[in-house]
C-alpha positions as CSV (number, residue, x, y, z in Angstrom):
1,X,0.0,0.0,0.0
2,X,2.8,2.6,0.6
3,X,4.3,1.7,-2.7
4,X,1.1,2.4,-4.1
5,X,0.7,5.9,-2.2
6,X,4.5,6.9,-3.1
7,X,3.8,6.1,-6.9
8,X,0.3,8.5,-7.0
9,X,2.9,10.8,-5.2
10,X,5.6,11.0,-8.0
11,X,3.0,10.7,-10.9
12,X,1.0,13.4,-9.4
13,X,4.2,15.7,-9.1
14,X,5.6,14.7,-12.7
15,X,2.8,14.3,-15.0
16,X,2.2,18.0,-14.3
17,X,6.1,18.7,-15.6
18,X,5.4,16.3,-18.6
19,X,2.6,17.6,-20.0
20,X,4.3,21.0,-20.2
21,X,7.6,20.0,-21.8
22,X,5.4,18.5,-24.6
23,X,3.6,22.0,-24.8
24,X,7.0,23.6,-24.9
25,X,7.8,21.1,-27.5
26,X,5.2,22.2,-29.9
27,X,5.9,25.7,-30.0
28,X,8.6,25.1,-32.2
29,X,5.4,24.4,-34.7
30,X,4.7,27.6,-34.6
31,X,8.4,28.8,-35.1
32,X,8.5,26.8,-37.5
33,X,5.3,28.3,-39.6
34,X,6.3,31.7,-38.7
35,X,9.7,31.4,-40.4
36,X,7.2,29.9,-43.6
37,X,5.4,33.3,-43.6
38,X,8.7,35.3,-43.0
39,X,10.1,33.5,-46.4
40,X,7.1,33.5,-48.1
41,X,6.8,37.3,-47.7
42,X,9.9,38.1,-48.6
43,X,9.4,36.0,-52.0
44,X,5.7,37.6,-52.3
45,X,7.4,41.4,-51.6
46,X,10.1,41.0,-54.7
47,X,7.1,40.5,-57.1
48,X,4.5,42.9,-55.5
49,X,5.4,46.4,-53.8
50,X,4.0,45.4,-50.1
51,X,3.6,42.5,-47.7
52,X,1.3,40.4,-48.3
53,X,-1.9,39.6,-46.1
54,X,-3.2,36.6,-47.6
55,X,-2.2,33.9,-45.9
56,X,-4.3,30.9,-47.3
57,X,-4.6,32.1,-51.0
58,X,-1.9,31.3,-53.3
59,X,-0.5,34.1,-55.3
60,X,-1.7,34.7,-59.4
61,X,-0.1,37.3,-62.1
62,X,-1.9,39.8,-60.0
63,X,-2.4,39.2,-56.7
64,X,-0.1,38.5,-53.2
65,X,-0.9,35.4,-51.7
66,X,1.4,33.0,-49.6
67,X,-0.3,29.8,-50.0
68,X,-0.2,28.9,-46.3
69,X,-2.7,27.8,-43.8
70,X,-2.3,26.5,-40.5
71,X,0.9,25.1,-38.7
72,X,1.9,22.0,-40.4
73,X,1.0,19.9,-37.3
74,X,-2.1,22.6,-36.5
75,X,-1.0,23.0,-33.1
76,X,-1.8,26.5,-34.5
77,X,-3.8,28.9,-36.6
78,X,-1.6,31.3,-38.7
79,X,-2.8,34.8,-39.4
80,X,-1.1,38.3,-40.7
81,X,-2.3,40.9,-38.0
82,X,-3.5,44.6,-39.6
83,X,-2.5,45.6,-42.8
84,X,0.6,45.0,-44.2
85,X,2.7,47.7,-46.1
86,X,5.5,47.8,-48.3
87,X,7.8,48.1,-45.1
88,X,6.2,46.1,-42.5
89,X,3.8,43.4,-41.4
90,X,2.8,41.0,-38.4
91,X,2.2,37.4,-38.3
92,X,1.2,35.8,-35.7
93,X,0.8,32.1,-34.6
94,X,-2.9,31.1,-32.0
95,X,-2.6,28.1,-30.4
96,X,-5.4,25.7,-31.5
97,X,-6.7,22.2,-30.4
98,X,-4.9,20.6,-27.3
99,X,-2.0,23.4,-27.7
100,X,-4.7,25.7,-26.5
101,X,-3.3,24.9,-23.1
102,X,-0.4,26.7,-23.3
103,X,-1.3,29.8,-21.0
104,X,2.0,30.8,-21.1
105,X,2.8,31.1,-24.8
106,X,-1.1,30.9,-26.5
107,X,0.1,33.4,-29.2
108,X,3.6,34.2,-30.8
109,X,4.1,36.4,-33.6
110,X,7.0,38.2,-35.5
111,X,7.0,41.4,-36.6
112,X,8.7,43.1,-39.6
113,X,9.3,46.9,-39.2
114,X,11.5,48.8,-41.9
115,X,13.9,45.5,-42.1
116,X,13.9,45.1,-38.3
117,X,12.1,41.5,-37.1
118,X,11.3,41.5,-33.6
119,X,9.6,38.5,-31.8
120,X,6.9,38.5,-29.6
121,X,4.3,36.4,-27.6
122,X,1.7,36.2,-24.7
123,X,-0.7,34.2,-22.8
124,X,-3.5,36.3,-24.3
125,X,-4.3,37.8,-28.0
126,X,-2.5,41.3,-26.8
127,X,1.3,40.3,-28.0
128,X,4.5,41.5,-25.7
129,X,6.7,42.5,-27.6
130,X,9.4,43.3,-24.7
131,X,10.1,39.8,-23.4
132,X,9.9,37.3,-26.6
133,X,12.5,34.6,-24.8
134,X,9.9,33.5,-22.8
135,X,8.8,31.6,-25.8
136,X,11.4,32.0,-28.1
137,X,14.4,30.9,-26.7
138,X,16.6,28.3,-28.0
């Protein structure tokens, strides 16, 4: 019986810390489909004189489009934020499905200002922009 009360101990302590690395784990998903949009903007920018902010579309003789959707495992939804303009845009990554429980990290975005990329990301839909290694970091 004590064995039996020590294992629910440990479990109950360490499924808690597993669950979280796996979260942790899947961000890079959305670092991953981030780095997609940054490319395919760059691409979509050389033939059109702005950003582009169609995501899902693909692009034709005369129109911007990136051809993405969603994350490639759809741990997340992928959307460009505002309006992009021939200097700037911002993409952003929403966790979706089981990712969804990621309070710390729900959103992560990049954002390209006059050839500067800054990261960013938050628990919420609001992105902070000051402290991006709390998702990002390596």
């Amino acid at each position: 019986m004590i064995v039996v009360v020590i294992l629910g101990v440990l479990i109950a302590i360490a499924f808690p810390q597993f669950v979280q690395s796996i979260r942790k784990g899947r961000r890079s998903d959305a670092i991953t489909a981030l780095a997609a949009i940054q490319q395919a903007q760059e691409r979509s920018r050389s033939s059109f004189s702005t950003y582009c902010d169609e995501i899902a579309s693909a692009a034709t003789a005369t129109r911007c489009g990136l051809g993405l959707g969603t994350s490639t495992t759809q741990y997340y939804s992928l959307a460009i934020d505002g309006a992009p303009t021939g200097t700037g845009y911002v993409a952003k990554a929403t966790a979706s499905g089981g990712q969804t429980n990621d309070t710390t990290c729900a959103t992560m975005a990049v954002k390209m200002e006059r050839g500067t990329l800054t990261y960013g990301s938050s628990s919420s839909s609001t992105v902070d922009w000051a402290d991006p290694n709390r998702c990002w970091a390596k």
